[in-house]
LUMPA-183679 format. One record per residue (C-alpha): residue number from 1; residue in three letters; x, y, z. Coordinates in pm, whole numbers, always signed. Each point is the difference from the previous one (the first is absolute). Layout:
<rs>
resi=NUM; resn=ALA; east=X; north=Y; up=Z
...
</rs>
This chain:
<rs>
resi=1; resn=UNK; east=+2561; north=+493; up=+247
resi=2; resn=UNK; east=-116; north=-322; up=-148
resi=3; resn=UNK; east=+217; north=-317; up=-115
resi=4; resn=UNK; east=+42; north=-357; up=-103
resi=5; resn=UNK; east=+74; north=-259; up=+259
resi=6; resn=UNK; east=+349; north=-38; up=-129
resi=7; resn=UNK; east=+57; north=+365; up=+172
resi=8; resn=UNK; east=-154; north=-19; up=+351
resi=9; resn=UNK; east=+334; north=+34; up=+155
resi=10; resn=UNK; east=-96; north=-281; up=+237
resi=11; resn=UNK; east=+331; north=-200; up=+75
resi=12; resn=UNK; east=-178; north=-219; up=+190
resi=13; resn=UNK; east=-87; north=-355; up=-215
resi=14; resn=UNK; east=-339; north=-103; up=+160
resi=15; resn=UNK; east=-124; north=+335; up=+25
resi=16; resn=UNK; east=+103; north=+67; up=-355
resi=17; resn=UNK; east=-176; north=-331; up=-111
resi=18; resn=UNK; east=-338; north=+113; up=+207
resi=19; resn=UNK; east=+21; north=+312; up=-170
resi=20; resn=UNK; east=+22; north=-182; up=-350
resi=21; resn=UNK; east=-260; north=-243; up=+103
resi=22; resn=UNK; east=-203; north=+239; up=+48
resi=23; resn=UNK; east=+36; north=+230; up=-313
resi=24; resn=UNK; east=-29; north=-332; up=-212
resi=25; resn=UNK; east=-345; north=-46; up=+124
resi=26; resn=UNK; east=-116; north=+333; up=-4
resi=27; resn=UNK; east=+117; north=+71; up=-357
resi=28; resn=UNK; east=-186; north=-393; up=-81
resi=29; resn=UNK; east=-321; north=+97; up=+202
resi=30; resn=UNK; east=+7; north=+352; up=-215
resi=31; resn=UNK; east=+27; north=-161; up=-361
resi=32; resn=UNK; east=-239; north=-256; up=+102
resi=33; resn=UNK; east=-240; north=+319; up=+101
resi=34; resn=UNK; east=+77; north=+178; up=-324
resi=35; resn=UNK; east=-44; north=-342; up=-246
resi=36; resn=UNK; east=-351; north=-63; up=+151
resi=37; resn=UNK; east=-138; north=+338; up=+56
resi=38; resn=UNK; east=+184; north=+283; up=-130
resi=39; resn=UNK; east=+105; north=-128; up=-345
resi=40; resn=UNK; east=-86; north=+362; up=-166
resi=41; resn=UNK; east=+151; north=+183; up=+310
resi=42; resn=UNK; east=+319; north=+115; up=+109
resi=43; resn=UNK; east=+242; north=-293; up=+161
resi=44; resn=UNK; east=+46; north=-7; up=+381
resi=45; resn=UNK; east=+381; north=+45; up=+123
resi=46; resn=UNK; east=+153; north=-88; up=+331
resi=47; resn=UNK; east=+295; north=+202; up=+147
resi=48; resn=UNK; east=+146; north=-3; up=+320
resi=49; resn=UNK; east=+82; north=+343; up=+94
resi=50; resn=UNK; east=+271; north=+200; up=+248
resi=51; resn=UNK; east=-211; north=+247; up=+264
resi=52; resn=UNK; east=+8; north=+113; up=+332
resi=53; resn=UNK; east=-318; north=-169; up=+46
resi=54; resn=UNK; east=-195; north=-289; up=+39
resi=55; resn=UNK; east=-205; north=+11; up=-223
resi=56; resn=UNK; east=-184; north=-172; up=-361
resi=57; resn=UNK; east=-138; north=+216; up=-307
resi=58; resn=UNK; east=-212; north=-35; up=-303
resi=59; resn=UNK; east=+13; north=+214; up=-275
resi=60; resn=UNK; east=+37; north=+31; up=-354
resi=61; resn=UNK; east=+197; north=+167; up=-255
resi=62; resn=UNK; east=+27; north=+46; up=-408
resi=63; resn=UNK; east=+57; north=-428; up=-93
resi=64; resn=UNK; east=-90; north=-160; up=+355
resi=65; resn=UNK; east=-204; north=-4; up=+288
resi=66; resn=UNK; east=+327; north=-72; up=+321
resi=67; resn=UNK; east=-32; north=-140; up=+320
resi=68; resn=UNK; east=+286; north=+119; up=+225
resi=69; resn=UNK; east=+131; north=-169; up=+288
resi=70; resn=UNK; east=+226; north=+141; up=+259
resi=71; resn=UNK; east=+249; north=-241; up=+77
resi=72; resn=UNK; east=-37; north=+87; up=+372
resi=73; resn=UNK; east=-379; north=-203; up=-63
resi=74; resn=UNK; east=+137; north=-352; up=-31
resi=75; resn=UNK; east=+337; north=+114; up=+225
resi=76; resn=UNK; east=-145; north=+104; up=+336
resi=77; resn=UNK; east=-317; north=-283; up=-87
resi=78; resn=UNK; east=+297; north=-249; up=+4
resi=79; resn=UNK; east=+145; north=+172; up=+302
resi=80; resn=UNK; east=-370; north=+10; up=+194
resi=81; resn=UNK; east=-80; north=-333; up=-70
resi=82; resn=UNK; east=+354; north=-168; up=+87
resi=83; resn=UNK; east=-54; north=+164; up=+330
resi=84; resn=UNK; east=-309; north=-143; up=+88
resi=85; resn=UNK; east=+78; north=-350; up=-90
resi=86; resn=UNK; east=+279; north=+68; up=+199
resi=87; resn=UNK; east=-218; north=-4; up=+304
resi=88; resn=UNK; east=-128; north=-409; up=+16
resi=89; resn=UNK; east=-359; north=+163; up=+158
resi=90; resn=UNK; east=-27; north=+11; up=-413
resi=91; resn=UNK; east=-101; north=-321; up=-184
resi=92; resn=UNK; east=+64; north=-198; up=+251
resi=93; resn=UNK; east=+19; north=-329; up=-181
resi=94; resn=UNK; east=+298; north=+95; up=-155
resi=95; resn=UNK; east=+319; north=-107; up=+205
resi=96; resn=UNK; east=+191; north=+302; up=+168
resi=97; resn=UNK; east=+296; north=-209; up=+67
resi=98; resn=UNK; east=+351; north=-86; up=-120
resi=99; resn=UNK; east=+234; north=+261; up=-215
resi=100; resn=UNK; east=-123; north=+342; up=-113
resi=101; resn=UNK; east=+0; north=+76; up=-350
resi=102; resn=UNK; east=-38; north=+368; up=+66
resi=103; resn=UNK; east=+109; north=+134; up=+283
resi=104; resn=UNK; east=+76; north=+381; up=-4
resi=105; resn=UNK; east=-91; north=+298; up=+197
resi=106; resn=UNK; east=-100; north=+331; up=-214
resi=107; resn=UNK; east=-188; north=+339; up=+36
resi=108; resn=UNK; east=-311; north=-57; up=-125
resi=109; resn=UNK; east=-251; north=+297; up=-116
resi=110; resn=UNK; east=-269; north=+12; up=+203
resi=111; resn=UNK; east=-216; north=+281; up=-191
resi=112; resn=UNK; east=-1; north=-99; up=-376
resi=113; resn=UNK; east=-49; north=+413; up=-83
resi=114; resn=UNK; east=+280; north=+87; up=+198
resi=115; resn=UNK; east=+305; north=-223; up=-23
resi=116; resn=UNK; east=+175; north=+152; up=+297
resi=117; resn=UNK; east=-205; north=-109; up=+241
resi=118; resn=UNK; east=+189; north=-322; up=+79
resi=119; resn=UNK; east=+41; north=-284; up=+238
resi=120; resn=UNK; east=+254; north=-259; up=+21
resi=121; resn=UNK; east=-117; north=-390; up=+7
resi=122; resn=UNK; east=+138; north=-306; up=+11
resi=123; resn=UNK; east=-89; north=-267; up=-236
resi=124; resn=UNK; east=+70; north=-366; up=+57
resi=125; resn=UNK; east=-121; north=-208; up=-227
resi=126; resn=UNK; east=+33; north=-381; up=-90
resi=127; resn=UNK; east=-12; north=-149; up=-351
resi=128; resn=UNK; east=-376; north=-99; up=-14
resi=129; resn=UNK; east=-54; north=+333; up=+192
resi=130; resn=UNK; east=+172; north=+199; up=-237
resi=131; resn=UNK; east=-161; north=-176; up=-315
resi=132; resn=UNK; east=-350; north=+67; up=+135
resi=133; resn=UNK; east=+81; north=+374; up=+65
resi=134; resn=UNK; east=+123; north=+35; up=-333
resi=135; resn=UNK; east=-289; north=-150; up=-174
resi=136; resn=UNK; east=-255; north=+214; up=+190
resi=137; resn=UNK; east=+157; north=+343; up=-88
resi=138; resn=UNK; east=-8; north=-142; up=-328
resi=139; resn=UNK; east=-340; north=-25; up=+46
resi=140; resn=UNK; east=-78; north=+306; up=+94
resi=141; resn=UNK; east=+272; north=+179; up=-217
resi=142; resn=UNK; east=-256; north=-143; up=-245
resi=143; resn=UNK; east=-299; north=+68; up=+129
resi=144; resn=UNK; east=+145; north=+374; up=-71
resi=145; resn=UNK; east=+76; north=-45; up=-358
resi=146; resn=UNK; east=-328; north=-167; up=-68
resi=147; resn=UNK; east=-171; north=+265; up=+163
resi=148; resn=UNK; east=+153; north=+249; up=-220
resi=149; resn=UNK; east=-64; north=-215; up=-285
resi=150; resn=UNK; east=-398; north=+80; up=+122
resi=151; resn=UNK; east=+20; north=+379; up=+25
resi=152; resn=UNK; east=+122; north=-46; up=-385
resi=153; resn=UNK; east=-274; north=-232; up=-156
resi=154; resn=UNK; east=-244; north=+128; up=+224
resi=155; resn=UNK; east=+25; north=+367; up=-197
resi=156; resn=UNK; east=+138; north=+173; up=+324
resi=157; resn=UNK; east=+317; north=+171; up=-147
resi=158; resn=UNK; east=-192; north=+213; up=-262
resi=159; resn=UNK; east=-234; north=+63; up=+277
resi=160; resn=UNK; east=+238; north=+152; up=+201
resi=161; resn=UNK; east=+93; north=+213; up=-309
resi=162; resn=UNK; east=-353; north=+105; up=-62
resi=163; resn=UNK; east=-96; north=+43; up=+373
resi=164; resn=UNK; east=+269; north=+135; up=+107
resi=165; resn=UNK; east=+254; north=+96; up=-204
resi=166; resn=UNK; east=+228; north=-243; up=+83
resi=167; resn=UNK; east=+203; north=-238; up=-212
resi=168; resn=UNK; east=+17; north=-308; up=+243
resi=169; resn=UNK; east=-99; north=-156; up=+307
resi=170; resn=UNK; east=+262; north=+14; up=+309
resi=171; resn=UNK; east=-87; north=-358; up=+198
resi=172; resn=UNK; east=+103; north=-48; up=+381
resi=173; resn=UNK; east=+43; north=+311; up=+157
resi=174; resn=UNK; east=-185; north=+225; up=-217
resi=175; resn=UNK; east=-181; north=+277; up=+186
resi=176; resn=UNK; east=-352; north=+177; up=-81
resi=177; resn=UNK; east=+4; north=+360; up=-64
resi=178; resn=UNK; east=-403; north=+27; up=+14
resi=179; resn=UNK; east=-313; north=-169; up=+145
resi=180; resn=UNK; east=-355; north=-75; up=-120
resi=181; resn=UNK; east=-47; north=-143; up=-322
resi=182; resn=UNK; east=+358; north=+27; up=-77
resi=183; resn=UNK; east=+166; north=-230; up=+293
resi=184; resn=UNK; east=-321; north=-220; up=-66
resi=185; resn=UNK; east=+80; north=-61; up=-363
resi=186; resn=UNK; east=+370; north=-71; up=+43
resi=187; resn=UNK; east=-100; north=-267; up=+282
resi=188; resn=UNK; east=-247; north=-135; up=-198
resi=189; resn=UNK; east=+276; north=-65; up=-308
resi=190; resn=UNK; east=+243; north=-177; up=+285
resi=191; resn=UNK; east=-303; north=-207; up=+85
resi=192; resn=UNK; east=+22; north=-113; up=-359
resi=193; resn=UNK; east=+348; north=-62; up=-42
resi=194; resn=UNK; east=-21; north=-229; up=+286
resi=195; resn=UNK; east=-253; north=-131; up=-83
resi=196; resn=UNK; east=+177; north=-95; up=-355
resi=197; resn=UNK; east=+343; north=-85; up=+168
resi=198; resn=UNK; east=-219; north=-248; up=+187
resi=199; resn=UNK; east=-84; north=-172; up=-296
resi=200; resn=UNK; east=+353; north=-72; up=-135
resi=201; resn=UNK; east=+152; north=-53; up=+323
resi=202; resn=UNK; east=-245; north=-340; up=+91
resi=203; resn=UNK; east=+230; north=-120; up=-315
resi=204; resn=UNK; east=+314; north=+45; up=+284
resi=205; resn=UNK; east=-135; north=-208; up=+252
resi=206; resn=UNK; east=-112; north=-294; up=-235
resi=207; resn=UNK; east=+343; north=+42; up=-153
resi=208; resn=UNK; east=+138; north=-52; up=+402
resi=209; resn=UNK; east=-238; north=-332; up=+61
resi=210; resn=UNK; east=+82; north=-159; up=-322
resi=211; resn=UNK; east=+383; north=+90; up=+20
resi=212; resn=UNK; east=-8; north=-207; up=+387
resi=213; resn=UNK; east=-20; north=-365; up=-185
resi=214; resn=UNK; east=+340; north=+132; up=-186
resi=215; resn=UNK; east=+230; north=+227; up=+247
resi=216; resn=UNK; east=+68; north=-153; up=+341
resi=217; resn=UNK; east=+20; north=+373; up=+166
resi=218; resn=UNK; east=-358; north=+113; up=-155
resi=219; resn=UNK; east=-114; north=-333; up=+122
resi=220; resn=UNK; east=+125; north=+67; up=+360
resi=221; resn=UNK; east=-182; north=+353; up=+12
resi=222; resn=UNK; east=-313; north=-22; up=-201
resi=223; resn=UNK; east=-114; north=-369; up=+12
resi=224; resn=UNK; east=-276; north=-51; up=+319
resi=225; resn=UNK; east=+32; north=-313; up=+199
resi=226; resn=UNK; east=-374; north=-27; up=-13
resi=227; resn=UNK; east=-51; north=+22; up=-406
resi=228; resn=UNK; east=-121; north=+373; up=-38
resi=229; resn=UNK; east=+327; north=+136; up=-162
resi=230; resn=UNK; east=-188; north=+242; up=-203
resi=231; resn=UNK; east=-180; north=+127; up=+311
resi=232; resn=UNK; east=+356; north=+10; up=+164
resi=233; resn=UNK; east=+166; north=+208; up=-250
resi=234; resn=UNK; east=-255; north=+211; up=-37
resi=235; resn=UNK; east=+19; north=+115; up=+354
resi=236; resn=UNK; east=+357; north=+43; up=+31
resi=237; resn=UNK; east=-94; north=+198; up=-330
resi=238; resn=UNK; east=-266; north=+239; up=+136
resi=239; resn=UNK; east=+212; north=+54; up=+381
resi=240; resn=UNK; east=+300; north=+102; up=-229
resi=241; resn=UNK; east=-210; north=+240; up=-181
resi=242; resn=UNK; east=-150; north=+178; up=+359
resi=243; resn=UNK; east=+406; north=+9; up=+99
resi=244; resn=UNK; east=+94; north=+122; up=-285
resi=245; resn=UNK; east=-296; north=+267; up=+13
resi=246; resn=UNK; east=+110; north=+93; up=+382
resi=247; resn=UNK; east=+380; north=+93; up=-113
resi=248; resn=UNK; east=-155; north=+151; up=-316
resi=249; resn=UNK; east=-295; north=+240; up=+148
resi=250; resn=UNK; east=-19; north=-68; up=+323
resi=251; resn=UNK; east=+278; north=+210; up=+96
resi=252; resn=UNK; east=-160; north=+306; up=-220
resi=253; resn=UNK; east=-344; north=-48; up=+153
resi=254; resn=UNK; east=+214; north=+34; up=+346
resi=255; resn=UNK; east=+170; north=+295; up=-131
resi=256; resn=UNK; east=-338; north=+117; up=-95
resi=257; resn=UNK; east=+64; north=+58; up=-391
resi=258; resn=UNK; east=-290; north=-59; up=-242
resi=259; resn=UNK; east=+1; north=-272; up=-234
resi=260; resn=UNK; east=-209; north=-163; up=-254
resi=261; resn=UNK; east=-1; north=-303; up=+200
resi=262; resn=UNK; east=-186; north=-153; up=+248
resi=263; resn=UNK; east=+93; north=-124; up=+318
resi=264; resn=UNK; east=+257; north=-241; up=-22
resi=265; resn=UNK; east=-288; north=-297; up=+213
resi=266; resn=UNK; east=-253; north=+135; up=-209
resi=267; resn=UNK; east=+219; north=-47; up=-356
resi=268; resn=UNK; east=+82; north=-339; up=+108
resi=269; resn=UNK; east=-334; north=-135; up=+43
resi=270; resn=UNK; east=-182; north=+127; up=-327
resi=271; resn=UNK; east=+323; north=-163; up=-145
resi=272; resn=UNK; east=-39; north=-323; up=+215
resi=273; resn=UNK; east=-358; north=+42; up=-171
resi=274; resn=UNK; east=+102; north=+22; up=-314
resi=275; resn=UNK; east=+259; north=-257; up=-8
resi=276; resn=UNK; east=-264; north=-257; up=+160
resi=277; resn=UNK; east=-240; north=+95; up=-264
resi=278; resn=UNK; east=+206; north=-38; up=-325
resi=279; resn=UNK; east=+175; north=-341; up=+155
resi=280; resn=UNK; east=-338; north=-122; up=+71
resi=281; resn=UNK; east=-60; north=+65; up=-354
resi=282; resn=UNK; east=+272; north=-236; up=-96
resi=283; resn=UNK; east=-47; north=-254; up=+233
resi=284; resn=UNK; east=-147; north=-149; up=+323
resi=285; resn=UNK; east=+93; north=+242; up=+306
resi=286; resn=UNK; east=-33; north=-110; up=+370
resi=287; resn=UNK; east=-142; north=+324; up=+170
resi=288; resn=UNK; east=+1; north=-124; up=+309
resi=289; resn=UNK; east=+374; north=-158; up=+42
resi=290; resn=UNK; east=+107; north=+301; up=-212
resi=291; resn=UNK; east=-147; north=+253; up=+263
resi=292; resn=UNK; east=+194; north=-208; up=+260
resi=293; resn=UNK; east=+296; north=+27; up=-153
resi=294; resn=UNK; east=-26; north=+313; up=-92
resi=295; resn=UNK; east=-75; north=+110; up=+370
resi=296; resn=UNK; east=+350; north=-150; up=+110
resi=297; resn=UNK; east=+197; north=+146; up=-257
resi=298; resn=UNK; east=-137; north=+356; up=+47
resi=299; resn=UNK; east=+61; north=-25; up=+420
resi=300; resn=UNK; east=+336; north=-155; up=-83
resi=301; resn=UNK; east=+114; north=+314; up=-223
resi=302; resn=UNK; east=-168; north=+244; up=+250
resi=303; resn=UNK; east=+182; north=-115; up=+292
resi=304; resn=UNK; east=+342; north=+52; up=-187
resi=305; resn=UNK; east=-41; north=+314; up=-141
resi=306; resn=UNK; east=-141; north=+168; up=+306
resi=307; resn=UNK; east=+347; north=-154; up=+111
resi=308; resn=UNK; east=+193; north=+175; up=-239
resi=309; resn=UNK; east=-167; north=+332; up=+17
resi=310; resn=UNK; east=-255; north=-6; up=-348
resi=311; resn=UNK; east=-322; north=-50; up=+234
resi=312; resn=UNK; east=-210; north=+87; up=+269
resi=313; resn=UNK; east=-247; north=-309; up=+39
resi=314; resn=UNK; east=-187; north=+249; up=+272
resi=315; resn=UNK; east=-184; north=+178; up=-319
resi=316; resn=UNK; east=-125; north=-302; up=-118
resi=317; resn=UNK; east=-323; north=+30; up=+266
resi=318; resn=UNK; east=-315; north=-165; up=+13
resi=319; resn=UNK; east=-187; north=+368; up=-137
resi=320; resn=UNK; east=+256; north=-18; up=-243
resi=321; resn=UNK; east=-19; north=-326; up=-99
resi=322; resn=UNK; east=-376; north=+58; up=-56
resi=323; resn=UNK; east=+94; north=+347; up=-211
resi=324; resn=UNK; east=+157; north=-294; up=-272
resi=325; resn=UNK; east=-361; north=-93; up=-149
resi=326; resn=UNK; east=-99; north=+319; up=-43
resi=327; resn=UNK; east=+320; north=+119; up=-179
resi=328; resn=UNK; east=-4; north=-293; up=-217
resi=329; resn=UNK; east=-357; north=+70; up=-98
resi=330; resn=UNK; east=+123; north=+426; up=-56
resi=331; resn=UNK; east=+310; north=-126; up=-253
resi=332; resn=UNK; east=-255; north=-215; up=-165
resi=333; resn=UNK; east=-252; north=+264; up=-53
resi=334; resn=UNK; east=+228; north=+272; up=-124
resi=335; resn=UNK; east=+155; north=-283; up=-199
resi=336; resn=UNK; east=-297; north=-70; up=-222
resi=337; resn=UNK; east=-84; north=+386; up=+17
resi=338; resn=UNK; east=+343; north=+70; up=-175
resi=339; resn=UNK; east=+26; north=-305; up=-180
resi=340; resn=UNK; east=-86; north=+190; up=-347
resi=341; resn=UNK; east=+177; north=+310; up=+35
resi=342; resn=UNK; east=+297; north=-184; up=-163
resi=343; resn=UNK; east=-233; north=-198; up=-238
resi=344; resn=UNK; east=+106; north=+188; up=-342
resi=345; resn=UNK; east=+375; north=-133; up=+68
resi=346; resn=UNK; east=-59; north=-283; up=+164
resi=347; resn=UNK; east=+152; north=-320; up=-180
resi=348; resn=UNK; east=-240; north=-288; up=+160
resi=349; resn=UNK; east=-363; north=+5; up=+139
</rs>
């Protein structure tokens, strides 16, 4: 069942503002879409939606094109990433003293496809703590939406019509019913929503370094005492993303059920790679401090959610670390193999 904001039955005041926050900006981000590329096509809506699930859709029906949201998307994201600044292994920079803004112990899902599976933690969180946890789900919250947003102009909803009968695309913990040239095509279109959400999400991290000389609090977690604040953010950006990934798939590649998705290493890094690529585009990009940072952020999330039960760093191997290349290079080849099996819907080259 889908609604407006003013009906989330969310008594709680920040979490109800996150949850506007965020509808405002996908329902901006969508018109924005529609005005400069889909001016003779239907308009995009956004809906958060009630299901036992976590899970995002695109679809269509007889005046729009929707992107649904569960509300347990931005909830448990909130939830996940409050926990791990909870733990001061995380962003260290940021001070882990003095009075906790949050501090709360709940049953948190563990397997986003099967909500009972549940274990209780304890979140302790200060007030610079809890601001940076709550703009990162953001983040990801809308790295979701935008990604939607991509399986929409990218012609993927009336391909799943003519393909396969279907009338929309289930996101996070969808699960392949066939192999071969199916499985390939539907990982090829996730490739390219990515890839797209990629492209609108550099806007969120120049948004975060220009909003530091203005906010005291994204000043205290985004700004780099050495002068590379875009290179900062945009490795706090890309580590969110892989933690995000691990809660999201991780725990259905460990249950071993299919998805459309790569591995939640290998998804980060071809979005690391497209994130460096497009902000390069905009602007000058230190590779090599960005690496750096990038390397401590990504150990610093590891260790914590291997601590809280989302990770086994013992997979991450040499052999497999080597596998990473030559997955990358697989996702881009059936990527440009599928690219134009959309093409007659498509909305932009």
């Amino acid at each position: 069942m889908s609604h407006d904001t003013d009906d989330l039955q969310i008594s709680d005041p920040g979490l109800l503002s996150d949850f506007r926050h965020l509808a405002h900006r996908a329902r901006s981000i969508a018109r924005q879409l529609h005005a400069a590329y889909g001016t003779e096509r239907k308009e995009i809506k956004f809906d958060f939606i009630d299901a036992g699930e976590f899970n995002a859709f695109a679809g269509a029906d007889e005046g729009f094109y929707v992107v649904e949201l569960n509300k347990a998307v931005p909830l448990f994201s909130i939830i996940l990433f409050y926990r791990l600044l909870s733990d001061p292994d995380v962003l260290p920079h940021l001070d882990a003293s003095g009075d906790f803004a949050s501090s709360f112990s709940l049953p948190f899902v563990i397997d986003p496809a099967e909500f009972a599976r549940r274990s209780e933690w304890e979140i302790k969180a200060n007030e610079i703590r809890a601001f940076a946890a709550g703009t990162i789900a953001d983040f990801c919250s809308t790295f979701v939406v935008c990604h939607e947003f991509g399986h929409i102009l990218y012609g993927h909803v009336e391909g799943m019509r003519f393909y396969y009968g279907d009338g929309g695309l289930a996101e996070l913990v969808s699960r392949e019913a066939s192999f071969g040239v199916e499985t390939a095509r539907r990982r090829a279109w996730e490739h390219d929503a990515d890839r797209f959400s990629a492209a609108l999400l550099i806007q969120f991290v120049d948004e975060l370094v220009a909003d530091r000389m203005k906010h005291p609090r994204t000043k205290l977690v985004f700004t780099d005492p050495e002068g590379f604040h875009t290179e900062h953010t945009l490795a706090i950006a890309v580590a969110s993303l892989f933690a995000f990934f691990v809660y999201v798939q991780g725990m259905r590649t460990k249950l071993d059920r299919l998805s459309s998705h790569p591995h939640p290493y290998v998804r980060a890094t071809y979005l690391k790679h497209m994130l460096v690529q497009t902000a390069r585009s905009r602007g000058r990009l230190d590779l090599r401090v960005f690496r750096q940072l990038l390397d401590r952020r990504l150990e610093e999330f590891m260790l914590v959610l291997e601590r809280v039960g989302l990770l086994d760093t013992r997979t991450y191997t040499r052999a497999y670390m080597r596998q990473v290349d030559e997955e990358l290079n697989h996702l881009d080849a059936i990527s440009h193999e599928h690219r134009e099996s959309c093409a007659r819907w498509r909305w932009i080259s």
